[in-house]
N, C-alpha and C positions, 0 to 999 in steps of 0.2 A: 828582320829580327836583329836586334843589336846582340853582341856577344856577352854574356855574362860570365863573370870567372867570380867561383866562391870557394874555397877551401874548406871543408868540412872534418873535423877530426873526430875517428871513432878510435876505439881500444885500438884495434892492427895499424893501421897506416893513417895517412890525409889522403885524401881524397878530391882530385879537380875535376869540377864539375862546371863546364863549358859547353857551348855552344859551335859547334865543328862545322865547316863548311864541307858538304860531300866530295867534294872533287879532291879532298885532303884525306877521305878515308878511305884504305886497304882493304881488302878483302883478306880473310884467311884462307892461305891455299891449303890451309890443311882441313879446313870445315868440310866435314859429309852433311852436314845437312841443308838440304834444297827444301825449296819451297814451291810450289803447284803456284799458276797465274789466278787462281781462284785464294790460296791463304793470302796470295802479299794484296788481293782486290781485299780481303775482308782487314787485312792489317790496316791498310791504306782508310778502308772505311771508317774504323777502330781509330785512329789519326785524323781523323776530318771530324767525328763525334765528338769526342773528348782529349783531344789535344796531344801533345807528343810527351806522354806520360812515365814512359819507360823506356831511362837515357840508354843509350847505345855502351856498354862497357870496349874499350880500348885502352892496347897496349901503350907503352911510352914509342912506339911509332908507329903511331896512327894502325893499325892493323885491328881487325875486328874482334874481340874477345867471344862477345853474345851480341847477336842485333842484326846479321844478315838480313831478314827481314823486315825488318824496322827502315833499313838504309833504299833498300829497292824499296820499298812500298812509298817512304817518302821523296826521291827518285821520280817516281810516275806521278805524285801530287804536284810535282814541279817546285819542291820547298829545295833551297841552296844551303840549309844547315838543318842542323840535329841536335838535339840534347846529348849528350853525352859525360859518361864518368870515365876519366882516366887513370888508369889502374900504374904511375909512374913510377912507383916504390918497389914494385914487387919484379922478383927475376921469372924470365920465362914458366921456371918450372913453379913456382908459388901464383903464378895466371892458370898455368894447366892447371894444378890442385883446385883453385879457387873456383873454377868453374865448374870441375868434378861435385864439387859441396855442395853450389847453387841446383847442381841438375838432381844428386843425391838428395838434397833436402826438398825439392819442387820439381819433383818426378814430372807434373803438368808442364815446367816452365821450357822441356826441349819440344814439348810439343807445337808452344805457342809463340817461341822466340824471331 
């Protein structure tokens, strides 16, 4: 995969949206949530059907915002990057917020992340 960088601007911030090679992205040692070797087989499958559709969010150093998931499923697909949105504008505590929203507004989305 060749790396694509686009810049996007919505109302809050810009937004880069890249292509990350894994061995460059962080885990978050503060993330409670795990995954069963049955969700990241169905993410992985979900990723082999329809393509890597849902960028991985990360901080401005490399650390995982949402995508735990996403990162190991494609991991065991043997892919060496990731779609990904990088969240560079905002301070720690405007990531934690930001996250809080997406989970508040898409109650489904910690289930499936």
């Amino acid at each position: 995969m060749k790396e694509v960088r686009k810049n996007v601007k919505n109302d809050a911030s810009e937004l880069l949206i890249t292509y990350q090679k894994i061995g460059e992205i962080k885990n978050n040692p503060r993330n409670s949530r795990t995954h069963s070797k049955r969700q990241i087989r169905q993410i992985g499958d979900s990723i082999q059907e329809f393509g890597f559709t849902n960028p991985v969010l990360l901080d401005r150093n490399n650390i995982v915002i949402a995508g735990h998931g996403r990162v190991t499923a494609a991991k065991l697909l043997g892919r060496s990057q990731v779609l990904t949105i990088r969240l560079e504008n905002l301070s720690p505590g405007k990531v934690f917020i930001s996250y809080l929203c997406l989970v508040s507004h898409f109650p489904f989305f910690h289930e499936f992340q």
